[in-house]
N, CA, C and O atoms as a GROMACS GRO file, in nm:
protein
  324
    1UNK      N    1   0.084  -0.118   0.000
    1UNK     CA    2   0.000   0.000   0.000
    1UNK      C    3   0.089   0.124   0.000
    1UNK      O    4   0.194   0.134   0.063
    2UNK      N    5   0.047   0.198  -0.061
    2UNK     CA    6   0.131   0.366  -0.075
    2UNK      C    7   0.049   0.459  -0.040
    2UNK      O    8  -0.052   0.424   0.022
    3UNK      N    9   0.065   0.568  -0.061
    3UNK     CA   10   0.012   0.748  -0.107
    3UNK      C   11   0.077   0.831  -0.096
    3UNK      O   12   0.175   0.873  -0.034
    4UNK      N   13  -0.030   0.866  -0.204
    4UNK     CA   14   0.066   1.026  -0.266
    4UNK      C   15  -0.067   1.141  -0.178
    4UNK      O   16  -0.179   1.131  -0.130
    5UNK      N   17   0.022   1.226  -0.198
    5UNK     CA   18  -0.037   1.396  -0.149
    5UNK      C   19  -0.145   1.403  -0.259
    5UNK      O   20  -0.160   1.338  -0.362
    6UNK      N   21  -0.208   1.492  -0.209
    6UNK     CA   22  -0.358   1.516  -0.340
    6UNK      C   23  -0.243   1.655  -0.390
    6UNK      O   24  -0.237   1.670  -0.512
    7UNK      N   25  -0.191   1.714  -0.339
    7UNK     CA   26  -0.109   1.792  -0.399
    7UNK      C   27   0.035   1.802  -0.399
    7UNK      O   28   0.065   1.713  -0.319
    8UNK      N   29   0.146   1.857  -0.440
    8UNK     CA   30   0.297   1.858  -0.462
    8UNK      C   31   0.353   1.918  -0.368
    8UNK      O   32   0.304   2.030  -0.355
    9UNK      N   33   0.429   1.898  -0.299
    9UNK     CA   34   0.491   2.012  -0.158
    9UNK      C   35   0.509   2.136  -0.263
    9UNK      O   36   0.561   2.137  -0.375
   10UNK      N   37   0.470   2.202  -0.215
   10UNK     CA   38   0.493   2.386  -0.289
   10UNK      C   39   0.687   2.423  -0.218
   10UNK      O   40   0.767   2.369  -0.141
   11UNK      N   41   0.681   2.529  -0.292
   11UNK     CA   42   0.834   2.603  -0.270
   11UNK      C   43   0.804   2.665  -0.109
   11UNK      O   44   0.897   2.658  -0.029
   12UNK      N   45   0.703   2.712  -0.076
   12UNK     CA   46   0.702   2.757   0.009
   12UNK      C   47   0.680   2.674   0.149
   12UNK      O   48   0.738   2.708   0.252
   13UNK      N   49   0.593   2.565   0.143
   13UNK     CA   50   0.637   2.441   0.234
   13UNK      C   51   0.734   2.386   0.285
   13UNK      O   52   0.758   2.356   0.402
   14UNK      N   53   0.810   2.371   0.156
   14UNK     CA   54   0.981   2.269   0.179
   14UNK      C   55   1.063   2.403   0.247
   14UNK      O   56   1.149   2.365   0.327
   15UNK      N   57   1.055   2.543   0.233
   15UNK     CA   58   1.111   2.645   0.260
   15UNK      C   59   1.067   2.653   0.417
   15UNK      O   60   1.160   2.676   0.495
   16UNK      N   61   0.912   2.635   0.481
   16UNK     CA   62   0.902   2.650   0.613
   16UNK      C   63   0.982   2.519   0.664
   16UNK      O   64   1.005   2.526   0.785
   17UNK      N   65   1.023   2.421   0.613
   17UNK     CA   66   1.044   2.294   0.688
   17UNK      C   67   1.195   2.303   0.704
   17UNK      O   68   1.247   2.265   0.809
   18UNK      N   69   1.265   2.351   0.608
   18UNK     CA   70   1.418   2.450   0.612
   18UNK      C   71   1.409   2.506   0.717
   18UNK      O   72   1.504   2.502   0.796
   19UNK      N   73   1.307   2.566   0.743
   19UNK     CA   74   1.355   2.717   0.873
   19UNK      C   75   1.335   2.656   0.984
   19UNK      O   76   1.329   2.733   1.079
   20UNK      N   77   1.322   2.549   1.009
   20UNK     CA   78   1.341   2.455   1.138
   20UNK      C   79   1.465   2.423   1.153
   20UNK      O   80   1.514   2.409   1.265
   21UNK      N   81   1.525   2.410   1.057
   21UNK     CA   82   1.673   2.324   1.064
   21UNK      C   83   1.706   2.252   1.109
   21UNK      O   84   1.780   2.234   1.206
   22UNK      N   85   1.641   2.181   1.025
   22UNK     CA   86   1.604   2.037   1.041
   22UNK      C   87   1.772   1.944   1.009
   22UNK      O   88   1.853   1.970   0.920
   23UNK      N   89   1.782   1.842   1.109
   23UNK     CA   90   1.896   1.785   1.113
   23UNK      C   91   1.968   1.701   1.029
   23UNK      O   92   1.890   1.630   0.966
   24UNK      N   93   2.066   1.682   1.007
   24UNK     CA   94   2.074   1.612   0.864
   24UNK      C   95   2.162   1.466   0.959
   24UNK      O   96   2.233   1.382   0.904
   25UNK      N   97   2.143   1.469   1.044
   25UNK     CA   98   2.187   1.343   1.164
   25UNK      C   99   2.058   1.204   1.115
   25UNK      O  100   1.944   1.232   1.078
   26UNK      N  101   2.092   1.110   1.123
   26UNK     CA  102   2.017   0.966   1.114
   26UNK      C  103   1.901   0.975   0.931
   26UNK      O  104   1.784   0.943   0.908
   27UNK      N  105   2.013   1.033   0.840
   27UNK     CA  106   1.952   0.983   0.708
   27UNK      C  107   2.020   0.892   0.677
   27UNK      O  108   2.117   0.845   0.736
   28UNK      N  109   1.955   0.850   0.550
   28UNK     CA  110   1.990   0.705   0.520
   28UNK      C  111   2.091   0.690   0.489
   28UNK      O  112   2.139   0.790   0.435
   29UNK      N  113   2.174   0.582   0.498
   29UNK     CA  114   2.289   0.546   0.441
   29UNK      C  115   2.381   0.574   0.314
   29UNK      O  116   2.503   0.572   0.296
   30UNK      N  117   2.268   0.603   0.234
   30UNK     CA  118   2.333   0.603   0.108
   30UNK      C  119   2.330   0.756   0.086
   30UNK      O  120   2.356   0.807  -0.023
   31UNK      N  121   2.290   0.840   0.222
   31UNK     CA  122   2.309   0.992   0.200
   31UNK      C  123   2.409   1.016   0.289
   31UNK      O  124   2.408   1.124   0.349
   32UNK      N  125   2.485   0.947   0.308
   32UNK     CA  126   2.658   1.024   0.414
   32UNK      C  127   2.685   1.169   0.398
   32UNK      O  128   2.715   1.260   0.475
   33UNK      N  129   2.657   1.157   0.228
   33UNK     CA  130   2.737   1.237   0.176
   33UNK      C  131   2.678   1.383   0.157
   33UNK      O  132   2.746   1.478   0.118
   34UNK      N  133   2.579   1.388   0.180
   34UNK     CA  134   2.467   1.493   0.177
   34UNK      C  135   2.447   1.652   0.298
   34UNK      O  136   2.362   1.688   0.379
   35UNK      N  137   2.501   1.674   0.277
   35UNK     CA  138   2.533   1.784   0.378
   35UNK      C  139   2.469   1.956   0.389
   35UNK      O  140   2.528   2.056   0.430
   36UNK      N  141   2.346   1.944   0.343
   36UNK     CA  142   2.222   2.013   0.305
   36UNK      C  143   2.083   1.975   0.230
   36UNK      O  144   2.055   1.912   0.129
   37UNK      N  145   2.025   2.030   0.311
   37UNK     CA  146   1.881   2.040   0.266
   37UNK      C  147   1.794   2.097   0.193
   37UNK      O  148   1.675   2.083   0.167
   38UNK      N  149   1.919   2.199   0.151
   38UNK     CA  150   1.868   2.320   0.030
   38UNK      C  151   1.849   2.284  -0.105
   38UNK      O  152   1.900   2.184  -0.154
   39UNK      N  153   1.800   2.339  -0.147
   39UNK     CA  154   1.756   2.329  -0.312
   39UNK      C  155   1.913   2.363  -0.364
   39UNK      O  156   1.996   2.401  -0.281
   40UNK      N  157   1.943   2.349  -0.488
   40UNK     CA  158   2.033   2.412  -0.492
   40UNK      C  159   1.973   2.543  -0.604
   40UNK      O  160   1.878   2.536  -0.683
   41UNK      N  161   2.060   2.653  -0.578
   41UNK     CA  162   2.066   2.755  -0.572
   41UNK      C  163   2.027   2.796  -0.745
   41UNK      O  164   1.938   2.860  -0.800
   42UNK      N  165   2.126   2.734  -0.783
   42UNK     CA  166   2.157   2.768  -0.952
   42UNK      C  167   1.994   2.739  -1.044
   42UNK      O  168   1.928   2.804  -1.125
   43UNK      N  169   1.982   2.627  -0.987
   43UNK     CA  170   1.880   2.543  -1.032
   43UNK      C  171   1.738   2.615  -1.012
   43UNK      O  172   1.678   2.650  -1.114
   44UNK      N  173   1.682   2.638  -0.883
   44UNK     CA  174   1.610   2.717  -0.853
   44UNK      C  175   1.596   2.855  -0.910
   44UNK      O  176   1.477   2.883  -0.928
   45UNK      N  177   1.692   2.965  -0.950
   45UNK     CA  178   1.686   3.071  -1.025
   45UNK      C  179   1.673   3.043  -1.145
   45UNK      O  180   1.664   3.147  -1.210
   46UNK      N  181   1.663   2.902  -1.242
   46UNK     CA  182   1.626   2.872  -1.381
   46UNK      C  183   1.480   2.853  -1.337
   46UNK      O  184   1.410   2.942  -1.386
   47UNK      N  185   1.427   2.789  -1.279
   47UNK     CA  186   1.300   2.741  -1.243
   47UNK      C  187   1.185   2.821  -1.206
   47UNK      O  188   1.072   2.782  -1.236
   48UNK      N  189   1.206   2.938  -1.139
   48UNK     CA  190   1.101   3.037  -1.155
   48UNK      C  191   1.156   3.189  -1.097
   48UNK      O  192   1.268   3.182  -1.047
   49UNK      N  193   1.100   3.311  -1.096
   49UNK     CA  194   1.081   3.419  -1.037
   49UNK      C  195   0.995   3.495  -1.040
   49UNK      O  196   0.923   3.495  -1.140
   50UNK      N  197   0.974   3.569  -0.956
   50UNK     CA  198   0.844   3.630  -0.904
   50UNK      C  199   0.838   3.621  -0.807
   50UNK      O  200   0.926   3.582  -0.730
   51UNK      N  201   0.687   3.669  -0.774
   51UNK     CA  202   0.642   3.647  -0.635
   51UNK      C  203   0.540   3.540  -0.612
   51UNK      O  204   0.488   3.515  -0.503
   52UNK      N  205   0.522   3.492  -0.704
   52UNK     CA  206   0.437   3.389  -0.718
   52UNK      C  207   0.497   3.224  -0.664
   52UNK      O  208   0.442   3.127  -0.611
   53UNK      N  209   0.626   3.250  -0.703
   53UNK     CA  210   0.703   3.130  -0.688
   53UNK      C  211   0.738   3.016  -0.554
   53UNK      O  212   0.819   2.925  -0.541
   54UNK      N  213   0.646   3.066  -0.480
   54UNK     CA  214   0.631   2.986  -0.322
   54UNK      C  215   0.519   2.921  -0.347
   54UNK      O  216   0.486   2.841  -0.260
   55UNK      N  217   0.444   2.933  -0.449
   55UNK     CA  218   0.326   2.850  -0.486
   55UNK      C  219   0.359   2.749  -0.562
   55UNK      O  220   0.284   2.652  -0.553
   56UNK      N  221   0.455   2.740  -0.640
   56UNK     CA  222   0.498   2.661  -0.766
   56UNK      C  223   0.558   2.534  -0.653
   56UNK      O  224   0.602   2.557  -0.541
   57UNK      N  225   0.547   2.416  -0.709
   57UNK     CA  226   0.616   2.253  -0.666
   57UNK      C  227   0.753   2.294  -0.624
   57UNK      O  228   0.811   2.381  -0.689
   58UNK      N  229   0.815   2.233  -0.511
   58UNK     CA  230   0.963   2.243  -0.480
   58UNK      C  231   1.018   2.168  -0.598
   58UNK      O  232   0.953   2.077  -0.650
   59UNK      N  233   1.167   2.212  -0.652
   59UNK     CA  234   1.226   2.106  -0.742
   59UNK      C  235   1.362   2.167  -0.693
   59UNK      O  236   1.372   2.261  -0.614
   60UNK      N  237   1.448   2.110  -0.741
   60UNK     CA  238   1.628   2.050  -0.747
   60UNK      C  239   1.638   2.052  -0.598
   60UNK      O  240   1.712   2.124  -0.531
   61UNK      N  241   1.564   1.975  -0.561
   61UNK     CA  242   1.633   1.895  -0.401
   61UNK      C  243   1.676   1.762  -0.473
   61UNK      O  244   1.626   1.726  -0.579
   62UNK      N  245   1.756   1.703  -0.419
   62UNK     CA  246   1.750   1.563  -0.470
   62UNK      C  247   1.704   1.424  -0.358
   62UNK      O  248   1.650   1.465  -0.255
   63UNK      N  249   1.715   1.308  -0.366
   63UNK     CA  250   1.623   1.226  -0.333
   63UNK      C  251   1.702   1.215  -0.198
   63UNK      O  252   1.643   1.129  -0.133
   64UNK      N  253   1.781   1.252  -0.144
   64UNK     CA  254   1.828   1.206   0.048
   64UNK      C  255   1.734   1.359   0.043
   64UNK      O  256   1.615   1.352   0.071
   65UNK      N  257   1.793   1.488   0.009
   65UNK     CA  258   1.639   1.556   0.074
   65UNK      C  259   1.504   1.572   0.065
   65UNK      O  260   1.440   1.633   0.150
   66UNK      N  261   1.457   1.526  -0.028
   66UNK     CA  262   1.287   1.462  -0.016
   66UNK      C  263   1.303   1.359   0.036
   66UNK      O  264   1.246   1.392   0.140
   67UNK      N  265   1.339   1.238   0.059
   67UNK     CA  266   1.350   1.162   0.183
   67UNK      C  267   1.302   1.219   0.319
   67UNK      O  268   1.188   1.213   0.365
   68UNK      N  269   1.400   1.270   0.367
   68UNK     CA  270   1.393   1.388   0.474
   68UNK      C  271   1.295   1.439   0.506
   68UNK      O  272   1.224   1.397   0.597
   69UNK      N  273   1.268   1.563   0.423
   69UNK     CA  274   1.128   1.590   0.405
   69UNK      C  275   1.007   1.502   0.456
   69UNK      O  276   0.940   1.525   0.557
   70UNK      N  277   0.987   1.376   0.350
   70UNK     CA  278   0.855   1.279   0.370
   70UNK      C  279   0.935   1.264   0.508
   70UNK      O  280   0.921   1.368   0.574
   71UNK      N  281   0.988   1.200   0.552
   71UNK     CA  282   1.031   1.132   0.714
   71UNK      C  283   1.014   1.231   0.813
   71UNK      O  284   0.968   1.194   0.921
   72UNK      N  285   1.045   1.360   0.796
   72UNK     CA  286   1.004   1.461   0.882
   72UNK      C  287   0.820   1.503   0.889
   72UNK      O  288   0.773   1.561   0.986
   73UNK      N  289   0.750   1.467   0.788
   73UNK     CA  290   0.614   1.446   0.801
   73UNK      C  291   0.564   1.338   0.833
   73UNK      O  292   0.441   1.337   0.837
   74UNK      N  293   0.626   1.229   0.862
   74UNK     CA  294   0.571   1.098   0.864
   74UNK      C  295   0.505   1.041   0.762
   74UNK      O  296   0.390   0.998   0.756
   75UNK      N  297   0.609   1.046   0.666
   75UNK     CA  298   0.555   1.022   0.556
   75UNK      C  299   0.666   0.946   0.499
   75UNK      O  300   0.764   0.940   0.574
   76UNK      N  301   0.679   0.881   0.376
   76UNK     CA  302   0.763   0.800   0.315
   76UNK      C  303   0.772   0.818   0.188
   76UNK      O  304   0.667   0.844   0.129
   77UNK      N  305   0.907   0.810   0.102
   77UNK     CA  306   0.946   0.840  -0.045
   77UNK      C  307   0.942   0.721  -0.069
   77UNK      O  308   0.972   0.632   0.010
   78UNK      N  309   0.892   0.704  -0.217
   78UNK     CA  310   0.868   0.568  -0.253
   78UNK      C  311   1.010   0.578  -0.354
   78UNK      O  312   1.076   0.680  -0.376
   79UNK      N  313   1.036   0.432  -0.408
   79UNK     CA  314   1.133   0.419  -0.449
   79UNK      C  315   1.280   0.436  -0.382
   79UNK      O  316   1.299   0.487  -0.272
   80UNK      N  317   1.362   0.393  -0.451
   80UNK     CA  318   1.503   0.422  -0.388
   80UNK      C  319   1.616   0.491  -0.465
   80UNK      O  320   1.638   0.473  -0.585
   81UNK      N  321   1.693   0.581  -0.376
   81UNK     CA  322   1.825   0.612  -0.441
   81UNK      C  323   1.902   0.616  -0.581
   81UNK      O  324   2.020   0.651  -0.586
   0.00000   0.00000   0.00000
């Protein structure tokens, strides 16, 4: 059994869950190497601007931080690594 969200974490969601600072202690294994939770930067300034843009889907996190994310909601990423 799975589920998905009826909707996409928005930019502005994954951004309140950042301002917790949130720990990057007990992720998975195959994220050692992972040493932020941020979007990256570059990526995000191709992807939108405005002011609108806290409404738009989070994107260029990669999969140890949506991991994170779902596990910090009690929630789970399907698939693996």
């Amino acid at each position: 059994m799975f589920a998905i969200d009826a909707t996409e974490v928005t930019r502005a969601r994954y951004a309140a869950w950042l301002a917790t600072s949130p720990s990057l202690a007990g992720q998975a294994d195959a994220c050692a190497w992972n040493t932020t939770y941020s979007p990256d930067a570059a990526c995000l300034a191709r992807a939108c601007s405005g002011v609108t843009c806290g409404e738009h889907p989070q994107v260029c996190v990669d999969w140890c931080d949506a991991f994170a994310f779902c596990r910090a909601r009690g929630a789970r990423l399907c698939g693996k690594i």
